[in-house]
C-alpha atoms as an extended CHARMM CRD file, in Angstrom:
* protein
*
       269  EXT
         1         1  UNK       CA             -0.4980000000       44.6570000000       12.5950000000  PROA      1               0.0000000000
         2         2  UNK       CA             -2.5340000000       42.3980000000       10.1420000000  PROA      2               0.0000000000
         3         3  UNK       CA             -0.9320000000       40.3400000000        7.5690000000  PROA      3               0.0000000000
         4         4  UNK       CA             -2.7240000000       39.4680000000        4.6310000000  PROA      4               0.0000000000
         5         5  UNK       CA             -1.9050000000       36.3270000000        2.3490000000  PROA      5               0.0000000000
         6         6  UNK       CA             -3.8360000000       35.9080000000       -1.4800000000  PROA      6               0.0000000000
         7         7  UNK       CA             -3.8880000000       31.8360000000       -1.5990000000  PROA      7               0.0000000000
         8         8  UNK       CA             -5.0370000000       31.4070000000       -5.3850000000  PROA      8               0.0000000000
         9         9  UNK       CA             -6.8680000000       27.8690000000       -6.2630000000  PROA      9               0.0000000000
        10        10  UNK       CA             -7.8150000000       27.7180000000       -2.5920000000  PROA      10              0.0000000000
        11        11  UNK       CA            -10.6470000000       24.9240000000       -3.4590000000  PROA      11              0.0000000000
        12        12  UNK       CA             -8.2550000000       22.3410000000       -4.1070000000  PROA      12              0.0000000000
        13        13  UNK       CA             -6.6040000000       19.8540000000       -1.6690000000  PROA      13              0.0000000000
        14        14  UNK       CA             -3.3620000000       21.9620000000       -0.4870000000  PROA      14              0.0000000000
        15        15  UNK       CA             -5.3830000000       25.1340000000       -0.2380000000  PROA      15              0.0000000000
        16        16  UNK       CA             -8.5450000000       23.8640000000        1.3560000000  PROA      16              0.0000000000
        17        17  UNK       CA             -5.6770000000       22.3980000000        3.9200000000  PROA      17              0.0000000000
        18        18  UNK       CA             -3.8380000000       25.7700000000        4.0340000000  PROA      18              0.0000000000
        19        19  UNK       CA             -7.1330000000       27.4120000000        5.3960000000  PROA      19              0.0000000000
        20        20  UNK       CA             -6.6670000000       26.1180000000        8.6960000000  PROA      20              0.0000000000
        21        21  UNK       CA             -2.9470000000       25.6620000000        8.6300000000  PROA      21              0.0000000000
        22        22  UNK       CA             -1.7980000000       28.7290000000        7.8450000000  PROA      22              0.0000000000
        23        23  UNK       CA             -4.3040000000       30.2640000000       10.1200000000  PROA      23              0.0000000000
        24        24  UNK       CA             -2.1410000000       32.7140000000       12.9980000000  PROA      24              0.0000000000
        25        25  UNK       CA             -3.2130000000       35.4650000000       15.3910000000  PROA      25              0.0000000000
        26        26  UNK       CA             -2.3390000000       38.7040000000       13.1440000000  PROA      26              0.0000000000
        27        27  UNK       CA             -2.8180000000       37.0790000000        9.8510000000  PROA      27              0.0000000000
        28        28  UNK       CA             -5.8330000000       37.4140000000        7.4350000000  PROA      28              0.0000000000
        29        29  UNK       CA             -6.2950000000       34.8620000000        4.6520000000  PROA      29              0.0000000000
        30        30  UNK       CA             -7.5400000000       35.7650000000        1.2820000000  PROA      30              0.0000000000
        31        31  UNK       CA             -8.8110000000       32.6710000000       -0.1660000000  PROA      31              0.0000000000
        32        32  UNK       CA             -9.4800000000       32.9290000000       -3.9410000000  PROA      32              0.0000000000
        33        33  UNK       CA            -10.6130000000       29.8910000000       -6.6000000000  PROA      33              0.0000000000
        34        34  UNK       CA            -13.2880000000       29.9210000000       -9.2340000000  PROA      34              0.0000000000
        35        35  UNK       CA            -15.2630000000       27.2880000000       -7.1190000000  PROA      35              0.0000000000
        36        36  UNK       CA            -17.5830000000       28.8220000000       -4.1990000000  PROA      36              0.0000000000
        37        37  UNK       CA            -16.1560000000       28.3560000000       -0.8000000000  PROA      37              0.0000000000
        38        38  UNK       CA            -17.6200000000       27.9900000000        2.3070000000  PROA      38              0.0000000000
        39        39  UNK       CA            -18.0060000000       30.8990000000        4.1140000000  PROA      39              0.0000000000
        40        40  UNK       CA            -16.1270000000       32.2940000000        7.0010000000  PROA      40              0.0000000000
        41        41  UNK       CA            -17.0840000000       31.7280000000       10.8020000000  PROA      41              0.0000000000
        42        42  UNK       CA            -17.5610000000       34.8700000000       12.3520000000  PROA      42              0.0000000000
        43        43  UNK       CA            -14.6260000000       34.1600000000       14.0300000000  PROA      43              0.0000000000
        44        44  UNK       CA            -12.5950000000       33.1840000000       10.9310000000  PROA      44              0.0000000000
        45        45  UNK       CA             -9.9410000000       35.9710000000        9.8930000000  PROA      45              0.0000000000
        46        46  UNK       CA            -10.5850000000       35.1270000000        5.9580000000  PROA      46              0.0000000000
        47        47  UNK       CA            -11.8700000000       36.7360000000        3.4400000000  PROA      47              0.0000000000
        48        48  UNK       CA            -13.1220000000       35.1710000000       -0.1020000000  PROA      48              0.0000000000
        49        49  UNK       CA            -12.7830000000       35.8590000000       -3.9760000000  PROA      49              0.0000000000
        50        50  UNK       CA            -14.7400000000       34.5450000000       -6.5440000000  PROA      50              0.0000000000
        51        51  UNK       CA            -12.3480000000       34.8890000000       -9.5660000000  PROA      51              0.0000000000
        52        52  UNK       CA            -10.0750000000       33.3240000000      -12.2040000000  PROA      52              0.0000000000
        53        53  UNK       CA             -6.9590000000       33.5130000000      -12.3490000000  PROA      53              0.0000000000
        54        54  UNK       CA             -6.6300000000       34.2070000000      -15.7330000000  PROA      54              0.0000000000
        55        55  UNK       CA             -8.7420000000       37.5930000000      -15.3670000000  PROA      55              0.0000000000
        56        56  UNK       CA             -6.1370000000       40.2350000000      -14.8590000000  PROA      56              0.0000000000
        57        57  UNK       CA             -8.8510000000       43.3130000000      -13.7130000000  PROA      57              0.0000000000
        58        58  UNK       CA            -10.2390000000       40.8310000000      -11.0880000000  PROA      58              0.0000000000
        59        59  UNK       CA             -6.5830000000       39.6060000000      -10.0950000000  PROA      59              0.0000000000
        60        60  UNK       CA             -5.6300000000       43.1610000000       -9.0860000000  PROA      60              0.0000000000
        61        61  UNK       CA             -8.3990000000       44.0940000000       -7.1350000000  PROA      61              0.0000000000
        62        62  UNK       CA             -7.7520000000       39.9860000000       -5.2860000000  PROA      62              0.0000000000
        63        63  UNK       CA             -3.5750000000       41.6370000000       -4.2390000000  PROA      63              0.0000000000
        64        64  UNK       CA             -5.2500000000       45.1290000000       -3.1670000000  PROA      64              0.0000000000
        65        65  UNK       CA             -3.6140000000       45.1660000000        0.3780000000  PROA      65              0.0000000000
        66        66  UNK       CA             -2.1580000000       42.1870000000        0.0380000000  PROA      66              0.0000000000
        67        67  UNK       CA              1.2830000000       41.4430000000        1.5680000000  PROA      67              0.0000000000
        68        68  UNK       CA              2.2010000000       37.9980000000        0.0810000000  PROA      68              0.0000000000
        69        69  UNK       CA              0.5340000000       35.6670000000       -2.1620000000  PROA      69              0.0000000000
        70        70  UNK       CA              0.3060000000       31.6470000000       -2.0130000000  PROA      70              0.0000000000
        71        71  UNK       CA              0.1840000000       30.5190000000       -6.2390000000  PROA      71              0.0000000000
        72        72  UNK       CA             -1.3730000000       27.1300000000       -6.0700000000  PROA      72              0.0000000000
        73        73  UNK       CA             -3.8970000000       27.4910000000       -9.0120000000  PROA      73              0.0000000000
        74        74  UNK       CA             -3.2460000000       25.0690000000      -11.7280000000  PROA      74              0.0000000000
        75        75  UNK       CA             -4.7090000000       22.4600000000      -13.6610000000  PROA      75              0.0000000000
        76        76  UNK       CA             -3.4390000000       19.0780000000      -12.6570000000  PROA      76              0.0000000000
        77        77  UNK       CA             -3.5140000000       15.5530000000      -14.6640000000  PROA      77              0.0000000000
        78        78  UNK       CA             -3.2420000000       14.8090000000      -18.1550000000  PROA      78              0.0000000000
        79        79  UNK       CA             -5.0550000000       18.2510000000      -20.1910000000  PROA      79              0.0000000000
        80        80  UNK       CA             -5.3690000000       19.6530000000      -23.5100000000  PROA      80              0.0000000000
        81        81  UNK       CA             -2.0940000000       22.1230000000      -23.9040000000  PROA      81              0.0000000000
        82        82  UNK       CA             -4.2170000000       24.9070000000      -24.6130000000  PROA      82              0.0000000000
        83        83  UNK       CA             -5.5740000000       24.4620000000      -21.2670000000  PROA      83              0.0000000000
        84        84  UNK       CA             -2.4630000000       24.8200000000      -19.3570000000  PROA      84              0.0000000000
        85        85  UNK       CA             -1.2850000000       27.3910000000      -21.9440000000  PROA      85              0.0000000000
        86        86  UNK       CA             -4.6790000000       29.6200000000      -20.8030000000  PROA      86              0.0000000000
        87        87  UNK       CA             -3.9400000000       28.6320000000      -16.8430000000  PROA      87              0.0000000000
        88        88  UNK       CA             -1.0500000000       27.3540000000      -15.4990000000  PROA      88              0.0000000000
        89        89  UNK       CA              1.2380000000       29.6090000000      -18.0710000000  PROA      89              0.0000000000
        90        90  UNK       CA             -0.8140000000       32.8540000000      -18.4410000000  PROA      90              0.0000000000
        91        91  UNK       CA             -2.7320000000       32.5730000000      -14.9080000000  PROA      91              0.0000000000
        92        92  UNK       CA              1.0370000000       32.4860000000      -13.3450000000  PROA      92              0.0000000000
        93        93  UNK       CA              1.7940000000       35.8370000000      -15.7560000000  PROA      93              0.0000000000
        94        94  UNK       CA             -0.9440000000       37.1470000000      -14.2580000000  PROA      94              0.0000000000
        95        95  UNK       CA             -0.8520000000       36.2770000000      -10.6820000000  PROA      95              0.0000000000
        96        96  UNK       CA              2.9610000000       37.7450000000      -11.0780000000  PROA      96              0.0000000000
        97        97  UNK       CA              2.1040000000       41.2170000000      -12.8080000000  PROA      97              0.0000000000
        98        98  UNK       CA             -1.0590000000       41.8520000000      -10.3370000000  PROA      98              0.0000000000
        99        99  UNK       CA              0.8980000000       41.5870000000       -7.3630000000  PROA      99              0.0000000000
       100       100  UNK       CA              3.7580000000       43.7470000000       -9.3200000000  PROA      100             0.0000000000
       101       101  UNK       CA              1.5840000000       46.4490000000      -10.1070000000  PROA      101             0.0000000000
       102       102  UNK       CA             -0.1770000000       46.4270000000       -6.9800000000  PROA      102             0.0000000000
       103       103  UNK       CA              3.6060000000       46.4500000000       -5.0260000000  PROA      103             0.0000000000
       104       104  UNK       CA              3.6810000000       42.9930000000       -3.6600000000  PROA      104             0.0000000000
       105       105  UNK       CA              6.9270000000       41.8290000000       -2.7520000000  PROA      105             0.0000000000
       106       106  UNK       CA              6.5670000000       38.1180000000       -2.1730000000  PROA      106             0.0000000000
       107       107  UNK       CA              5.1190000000       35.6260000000       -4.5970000000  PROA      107             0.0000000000
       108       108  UNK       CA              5.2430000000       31.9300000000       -3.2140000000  PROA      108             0.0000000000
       109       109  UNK       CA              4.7800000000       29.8390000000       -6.4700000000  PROA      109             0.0000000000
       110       110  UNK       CA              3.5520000000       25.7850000000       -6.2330000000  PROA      110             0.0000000000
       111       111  UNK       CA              5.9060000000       24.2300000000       -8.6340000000  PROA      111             0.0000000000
       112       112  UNK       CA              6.3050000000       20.4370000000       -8.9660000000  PROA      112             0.0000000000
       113       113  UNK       CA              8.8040000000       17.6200000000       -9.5190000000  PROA      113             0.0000000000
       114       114  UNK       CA              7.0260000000       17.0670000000      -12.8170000000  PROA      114             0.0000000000
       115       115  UNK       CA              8.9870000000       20.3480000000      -14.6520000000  PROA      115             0.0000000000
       116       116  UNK       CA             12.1890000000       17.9530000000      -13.5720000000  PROA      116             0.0000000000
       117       117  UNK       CA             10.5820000000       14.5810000000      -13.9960000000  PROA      117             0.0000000000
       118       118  UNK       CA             12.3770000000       12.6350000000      -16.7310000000  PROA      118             0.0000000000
       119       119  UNK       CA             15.4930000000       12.8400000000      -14.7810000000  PROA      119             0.0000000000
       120       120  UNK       CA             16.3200000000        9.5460000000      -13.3650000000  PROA      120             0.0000000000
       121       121  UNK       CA             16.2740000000        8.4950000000       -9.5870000000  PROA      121             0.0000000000
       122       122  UNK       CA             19.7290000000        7.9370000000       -8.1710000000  PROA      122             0.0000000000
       123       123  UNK       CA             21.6090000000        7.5810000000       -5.0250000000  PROA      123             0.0000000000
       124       124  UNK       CA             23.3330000000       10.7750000000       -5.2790000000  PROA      124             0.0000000000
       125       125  UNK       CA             21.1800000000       13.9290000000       -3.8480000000  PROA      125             0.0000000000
       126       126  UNK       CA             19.0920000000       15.6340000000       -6.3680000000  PROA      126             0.0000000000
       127       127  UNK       CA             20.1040000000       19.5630000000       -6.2930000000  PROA      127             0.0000000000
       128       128  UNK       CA             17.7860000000       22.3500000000       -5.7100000000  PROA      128             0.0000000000
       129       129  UNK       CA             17.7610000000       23.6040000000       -9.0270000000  PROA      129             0.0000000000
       130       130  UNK       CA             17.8950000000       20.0260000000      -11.2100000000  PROA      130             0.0000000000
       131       131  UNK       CA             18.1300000000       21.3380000000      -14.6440000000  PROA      131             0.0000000000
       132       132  UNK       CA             14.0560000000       21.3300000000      -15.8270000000  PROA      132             0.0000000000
       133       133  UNK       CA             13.4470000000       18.2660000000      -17.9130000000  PROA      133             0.0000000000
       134       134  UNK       CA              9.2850000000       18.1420000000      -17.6260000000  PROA      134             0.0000000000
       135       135  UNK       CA              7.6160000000       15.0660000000      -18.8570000000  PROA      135             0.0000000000
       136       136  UNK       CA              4.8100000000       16.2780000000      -19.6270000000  PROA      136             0.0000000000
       137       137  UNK       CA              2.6280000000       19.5030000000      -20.6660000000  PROA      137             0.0000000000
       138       138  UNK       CA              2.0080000000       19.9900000000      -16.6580000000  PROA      138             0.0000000000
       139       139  UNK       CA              5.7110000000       19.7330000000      -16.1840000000  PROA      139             0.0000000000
       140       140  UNK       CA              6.5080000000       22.3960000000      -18.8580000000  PROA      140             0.0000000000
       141       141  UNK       CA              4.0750000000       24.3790000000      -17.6370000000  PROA      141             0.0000000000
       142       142  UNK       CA              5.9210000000       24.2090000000      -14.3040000000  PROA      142             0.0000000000
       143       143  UNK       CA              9.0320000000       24.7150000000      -16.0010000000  PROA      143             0.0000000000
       144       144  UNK       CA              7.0730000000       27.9340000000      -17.3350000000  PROA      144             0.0000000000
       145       145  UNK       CA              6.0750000000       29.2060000000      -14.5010000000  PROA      145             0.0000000000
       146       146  UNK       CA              9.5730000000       28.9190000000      -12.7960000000  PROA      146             0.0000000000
       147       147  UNK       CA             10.6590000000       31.0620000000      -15.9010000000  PROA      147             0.0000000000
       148       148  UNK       CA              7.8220000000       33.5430000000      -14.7060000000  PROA      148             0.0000000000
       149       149  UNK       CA              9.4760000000       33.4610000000      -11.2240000000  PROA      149             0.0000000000
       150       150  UNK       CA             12.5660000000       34.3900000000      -12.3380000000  PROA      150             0.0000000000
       151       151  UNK       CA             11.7020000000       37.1090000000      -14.9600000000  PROA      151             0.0000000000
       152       152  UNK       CA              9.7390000000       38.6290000000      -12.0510000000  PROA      152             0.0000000000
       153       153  UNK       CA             12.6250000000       38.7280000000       -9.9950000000  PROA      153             0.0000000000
       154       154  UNK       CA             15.3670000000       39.9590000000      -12.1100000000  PROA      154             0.0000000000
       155       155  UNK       CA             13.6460000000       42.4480000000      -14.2130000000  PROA      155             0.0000000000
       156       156  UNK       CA             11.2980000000       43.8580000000      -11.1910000000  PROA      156             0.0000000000
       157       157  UNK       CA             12.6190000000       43.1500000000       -8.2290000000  PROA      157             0.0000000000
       158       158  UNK       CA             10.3180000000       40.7760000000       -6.5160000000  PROA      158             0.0000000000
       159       159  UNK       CA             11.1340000000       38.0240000000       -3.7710000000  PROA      159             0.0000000000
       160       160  UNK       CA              9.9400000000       34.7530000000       -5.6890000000  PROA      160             0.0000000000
       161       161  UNK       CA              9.9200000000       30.9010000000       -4.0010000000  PROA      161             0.0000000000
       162       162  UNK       CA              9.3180000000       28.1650000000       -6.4770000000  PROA      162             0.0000000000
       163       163  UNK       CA              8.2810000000       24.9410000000       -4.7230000000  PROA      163             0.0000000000
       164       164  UNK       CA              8.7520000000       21.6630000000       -6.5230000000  PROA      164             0.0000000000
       165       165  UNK       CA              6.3580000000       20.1810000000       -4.5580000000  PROA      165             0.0000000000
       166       166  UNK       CA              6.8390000000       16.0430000000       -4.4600000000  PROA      166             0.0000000000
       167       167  UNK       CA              4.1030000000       13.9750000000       -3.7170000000  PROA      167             0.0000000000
       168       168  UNK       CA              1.4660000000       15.3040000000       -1.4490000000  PROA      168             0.0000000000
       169       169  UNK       CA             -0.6890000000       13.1920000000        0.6660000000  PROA      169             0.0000000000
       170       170  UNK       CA             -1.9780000000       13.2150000000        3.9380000000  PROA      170             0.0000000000
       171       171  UNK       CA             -0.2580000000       10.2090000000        4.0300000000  PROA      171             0.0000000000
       172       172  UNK       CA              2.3670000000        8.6280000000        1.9270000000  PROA      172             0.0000000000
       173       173  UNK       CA              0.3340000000        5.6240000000        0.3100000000  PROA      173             0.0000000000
       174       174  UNK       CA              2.6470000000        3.7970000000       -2.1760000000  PROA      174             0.0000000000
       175       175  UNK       CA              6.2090000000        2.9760000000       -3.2170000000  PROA      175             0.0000000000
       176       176  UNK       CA              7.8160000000        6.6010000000       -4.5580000000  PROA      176             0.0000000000
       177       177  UNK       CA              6.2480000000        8.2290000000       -1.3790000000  PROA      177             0.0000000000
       178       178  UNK       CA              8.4700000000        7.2080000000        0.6970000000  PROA      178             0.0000000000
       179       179  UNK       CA             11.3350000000        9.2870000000       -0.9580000000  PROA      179             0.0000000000
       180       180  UNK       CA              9.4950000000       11.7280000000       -2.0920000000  PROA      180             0.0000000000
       181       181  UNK       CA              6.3790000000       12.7740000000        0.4430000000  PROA      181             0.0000000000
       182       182  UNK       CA              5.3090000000       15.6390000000        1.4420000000  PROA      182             0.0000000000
       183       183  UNK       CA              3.1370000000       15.5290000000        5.0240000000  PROA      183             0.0000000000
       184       184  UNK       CA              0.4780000000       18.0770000000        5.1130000000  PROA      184             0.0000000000
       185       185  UNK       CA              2.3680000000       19.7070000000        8.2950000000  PROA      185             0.0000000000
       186       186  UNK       CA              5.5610000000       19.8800000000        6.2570000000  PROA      186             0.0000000000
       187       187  UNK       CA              3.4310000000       21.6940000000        3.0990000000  PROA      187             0.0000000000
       188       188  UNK       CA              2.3150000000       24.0980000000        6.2630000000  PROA      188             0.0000000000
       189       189  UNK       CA              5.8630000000       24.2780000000        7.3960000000  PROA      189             0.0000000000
       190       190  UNK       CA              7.4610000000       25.2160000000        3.6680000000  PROA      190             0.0000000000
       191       191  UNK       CA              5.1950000000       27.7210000000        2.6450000000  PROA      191             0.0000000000
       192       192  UNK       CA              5.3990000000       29.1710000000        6.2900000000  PROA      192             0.0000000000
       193       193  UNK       CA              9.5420000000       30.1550000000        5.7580000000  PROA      193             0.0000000000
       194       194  UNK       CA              8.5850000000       30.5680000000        1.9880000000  PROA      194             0.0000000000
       195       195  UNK       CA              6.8600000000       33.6320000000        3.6430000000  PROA      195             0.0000000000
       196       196  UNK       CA              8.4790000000       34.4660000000        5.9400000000  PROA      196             0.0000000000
       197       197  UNK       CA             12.2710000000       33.9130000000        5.2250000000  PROA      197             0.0000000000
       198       198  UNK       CA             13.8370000000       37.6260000000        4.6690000000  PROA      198             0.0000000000
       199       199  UNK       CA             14.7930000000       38.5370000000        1.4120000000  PROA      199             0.0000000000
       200       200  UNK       CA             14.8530000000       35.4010000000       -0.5950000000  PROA      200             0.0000000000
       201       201  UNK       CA             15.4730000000       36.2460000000       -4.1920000000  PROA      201             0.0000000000
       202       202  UNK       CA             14.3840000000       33.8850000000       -6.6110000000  PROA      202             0.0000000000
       203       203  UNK       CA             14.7890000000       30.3860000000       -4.8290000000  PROA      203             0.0000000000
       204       204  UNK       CA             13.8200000000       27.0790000000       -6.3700000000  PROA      204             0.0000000000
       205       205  UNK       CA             13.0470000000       24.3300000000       -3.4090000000  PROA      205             0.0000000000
       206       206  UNK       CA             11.9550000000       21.1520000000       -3.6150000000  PROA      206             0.0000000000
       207       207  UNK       CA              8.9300000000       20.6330000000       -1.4540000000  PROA      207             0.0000000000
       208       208  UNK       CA              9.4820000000       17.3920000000        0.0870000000  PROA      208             0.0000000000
       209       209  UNK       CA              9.5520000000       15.9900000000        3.8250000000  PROA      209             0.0000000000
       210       210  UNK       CA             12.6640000000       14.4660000000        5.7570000000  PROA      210             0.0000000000
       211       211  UNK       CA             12.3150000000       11.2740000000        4.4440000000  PROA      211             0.0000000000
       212       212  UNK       CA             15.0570000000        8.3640000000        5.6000000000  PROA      212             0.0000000000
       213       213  UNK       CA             14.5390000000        7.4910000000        1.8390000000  PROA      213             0.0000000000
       214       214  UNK       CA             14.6920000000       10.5090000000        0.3580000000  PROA      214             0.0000000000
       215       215  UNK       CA             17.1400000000       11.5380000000       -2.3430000000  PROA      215             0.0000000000
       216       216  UNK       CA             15.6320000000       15.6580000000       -3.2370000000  PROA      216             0.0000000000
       217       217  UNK       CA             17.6980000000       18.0130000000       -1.4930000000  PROA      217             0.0000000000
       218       218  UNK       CA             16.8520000000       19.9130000000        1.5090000000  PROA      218             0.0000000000
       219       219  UNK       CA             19.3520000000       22.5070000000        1.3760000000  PROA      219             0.0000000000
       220       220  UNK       CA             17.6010000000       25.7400000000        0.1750000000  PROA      220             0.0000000000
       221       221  UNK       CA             14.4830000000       24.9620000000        2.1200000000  PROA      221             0.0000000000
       222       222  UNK       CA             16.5270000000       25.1360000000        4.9610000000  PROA      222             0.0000000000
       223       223  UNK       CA             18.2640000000       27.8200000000        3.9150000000  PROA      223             0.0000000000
       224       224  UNK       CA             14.6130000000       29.7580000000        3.8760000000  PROA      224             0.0000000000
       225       225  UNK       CA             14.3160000000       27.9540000000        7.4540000000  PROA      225             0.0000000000
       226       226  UNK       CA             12.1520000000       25.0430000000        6.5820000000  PROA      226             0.0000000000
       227       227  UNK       CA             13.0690000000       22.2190000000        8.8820000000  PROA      227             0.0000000000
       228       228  UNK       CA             10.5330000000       19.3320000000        8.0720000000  PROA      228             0.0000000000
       229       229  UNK       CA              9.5650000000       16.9610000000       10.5970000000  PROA      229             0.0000000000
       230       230  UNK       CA              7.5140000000       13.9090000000        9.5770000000  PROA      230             0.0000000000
       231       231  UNK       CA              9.1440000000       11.2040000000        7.6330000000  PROA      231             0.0000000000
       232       232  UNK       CA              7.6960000000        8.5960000000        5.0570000000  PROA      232             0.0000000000
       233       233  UNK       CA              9.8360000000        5.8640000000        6.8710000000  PROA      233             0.0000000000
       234       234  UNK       CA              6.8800000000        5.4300000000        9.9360000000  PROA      234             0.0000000000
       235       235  UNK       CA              4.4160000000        3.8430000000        7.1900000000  PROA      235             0.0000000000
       236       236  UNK       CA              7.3420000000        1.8990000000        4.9240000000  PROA      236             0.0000000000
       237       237  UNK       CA              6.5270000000       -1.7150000000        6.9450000000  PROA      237             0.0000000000
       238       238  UNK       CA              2.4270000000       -0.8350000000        5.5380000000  PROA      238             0.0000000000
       239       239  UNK       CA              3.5320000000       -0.1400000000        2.4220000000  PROA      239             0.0000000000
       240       240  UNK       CA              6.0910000000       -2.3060000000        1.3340000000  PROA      240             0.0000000000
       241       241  UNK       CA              3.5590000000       -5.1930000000        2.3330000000  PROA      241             0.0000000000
       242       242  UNK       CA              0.4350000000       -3.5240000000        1.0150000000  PROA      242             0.0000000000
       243       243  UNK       CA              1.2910000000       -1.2860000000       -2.3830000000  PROA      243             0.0000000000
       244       244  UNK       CA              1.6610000000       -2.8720000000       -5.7150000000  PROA      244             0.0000000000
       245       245  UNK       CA              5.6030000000       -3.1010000000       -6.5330000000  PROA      245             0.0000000000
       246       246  UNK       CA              6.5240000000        0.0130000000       -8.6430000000  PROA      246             0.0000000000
       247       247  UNK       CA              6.3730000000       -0.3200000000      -13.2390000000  PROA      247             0.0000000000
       248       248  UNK       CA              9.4620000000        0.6350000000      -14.6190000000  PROA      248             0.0000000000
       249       249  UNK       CA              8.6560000000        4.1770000000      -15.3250000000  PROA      249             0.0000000000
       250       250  UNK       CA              7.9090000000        4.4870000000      -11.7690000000  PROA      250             0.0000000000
       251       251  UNK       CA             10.8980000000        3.0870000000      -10.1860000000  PROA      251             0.0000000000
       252       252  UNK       CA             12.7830000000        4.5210000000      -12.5400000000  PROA      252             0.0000000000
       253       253  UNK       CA             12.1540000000        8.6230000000      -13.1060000000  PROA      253             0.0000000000
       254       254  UNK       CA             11.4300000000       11.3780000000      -10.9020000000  PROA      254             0.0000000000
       255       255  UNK       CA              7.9680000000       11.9480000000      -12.6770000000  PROA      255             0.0000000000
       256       256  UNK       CA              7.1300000000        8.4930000000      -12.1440000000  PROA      256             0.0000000000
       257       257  UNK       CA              4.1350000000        7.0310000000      -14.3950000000  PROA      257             0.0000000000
       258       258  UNK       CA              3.9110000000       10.2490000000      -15.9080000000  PROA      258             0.0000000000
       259       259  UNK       CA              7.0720000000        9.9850000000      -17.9610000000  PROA      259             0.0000000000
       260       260  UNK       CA              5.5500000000        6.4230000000      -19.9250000000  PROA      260             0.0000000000
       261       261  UNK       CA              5.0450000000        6.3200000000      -23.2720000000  PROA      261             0.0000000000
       262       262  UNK       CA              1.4430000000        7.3010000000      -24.7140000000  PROA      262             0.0000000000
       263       263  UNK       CA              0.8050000000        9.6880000000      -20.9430000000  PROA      263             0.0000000000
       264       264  UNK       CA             -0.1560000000       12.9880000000      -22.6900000000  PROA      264             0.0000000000
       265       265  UNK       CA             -1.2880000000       11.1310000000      -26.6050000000  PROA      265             0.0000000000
       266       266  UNK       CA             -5.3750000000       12.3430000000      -25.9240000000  PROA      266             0.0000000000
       267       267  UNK       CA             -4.0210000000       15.7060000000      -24.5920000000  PROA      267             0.0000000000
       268       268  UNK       CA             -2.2290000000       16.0760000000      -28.0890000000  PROA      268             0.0000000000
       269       269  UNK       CA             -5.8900000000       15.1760000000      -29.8720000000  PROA      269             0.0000000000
């Protein structure tokens, strides 16, 4: 029996790494972006879409036989709010009411730390479902899209996953990373359970690896059965020695440099 996962914004780094990690016998991947990708091996069990998000004809032809689907599109950085109004906000609405009216049943949204990141770092074990204080557009359109999730879920029905995905890198390369990392095996290993964990709900996780320093919670990921493996603490010697020593907004919020004053003033113009 083929299995067939949608992975939306599959041109950018997590879903061009998704290609080949999420690659099984029995699975076919659907790999969709407005960006041309490269083209399937013979052997490759993908297929690919051409198409925007934010075009709701073209996103329900995209979930026609679709079983789950990966949300990664998104607009990162510093933007213009009517740019993450148009793509992270209504491309999530979208995304969401495709796969609803096509009868998907699991929707595996990329959140981020950002829709909680003027909460400040502590000792104490950040919960699951930290109460959303963005600190920025991108985080409130995070925030949004969690909304999304949940709306989805309650009023339809639908097995939603928000991931507040931490700080992805292939490898962790300053200060924050080493609490809040995510390895590319661990991203492969999250949004694996995200799929597969049985009846979910609406779940908000934080996407994060097993990090000796790490102070985001682990519980509901392994509640969905993710069980991370790598750990930020095997390149702490390199970076404590190498990486410039952390500003204050860095050492001292969630969102790190994106909670300082003036981040989103030429988004605003």
């Amino acid at each position: 029996m083929t299995y067939r996962i949608l992975i939306t914004g599959a041109a950018g780094e997590i879903g061009t790494m998704l290609r080949t990690g999420l690659a099984r016998p029995g699975r076919v991947l659907r790999l969709l972006d407005t960006a041309v990708l490269p083209a399937p091996a013979a052997s490759e069990p993908v297929e690919i879409v051409q198409a925007s998000v934010t075009d709701l004809q073209a996103m329900q032809e995209a979930v026609t036989g679709v079983d789950a689907v990966v949300h990664l599109a998104a607009l990162l950085g510093n933007r213009r709010w009517e740019e993450y109004l148009d793509v992270n906000i209504h491309g999530t609405y979208t995304v969401l009411e495709a796969a609803r009216r096509a009868g998907v049943t699991r929707v595996v949204l990329a959140g981020s730390h950002h829709a909680a990141g003027f909460h400040l770092r502590s000792e104490e074990t950040a919960p699951d479902y930290l109460f959303p204080r963005p600190d920025s557009f991108y985080g409130v359109a995070k925030v949004a899209a969690e909304a999304l999730g949940s709306v989805f879920h309650d009023r339809h029905g639908m097995d939603v996953i928000c991931l507040r995905i931490a700080s992805y890198r292939p490898e962790p390369d300053d200060r924050r990373c080493l609490a809040q990392w995510l390895s590319p095996g661990d991203c492969v290993r999250l949004i694996d359970a995200a799929i597969a964990a049985p009846s979910p709900g609406f779940r908000i996780v934080w996407g994060v690896s097993a990090n000796t320093r790490g102070w985001l919670s682990l519980k509901e990921g392994e509640a969905i059965g993710y069980h991370p493996q790598d750990d930020a603490e095997t390149y702490a010697e390199r970076i404590l020695t190498q990486a410039a020593p952390e500003n204050l907004y860095e050492a001292g919020y969630l969102g790190g440099v994106f909670c300082a004053p003036g981040f989103d003033q030429e988004s605003r113009v």
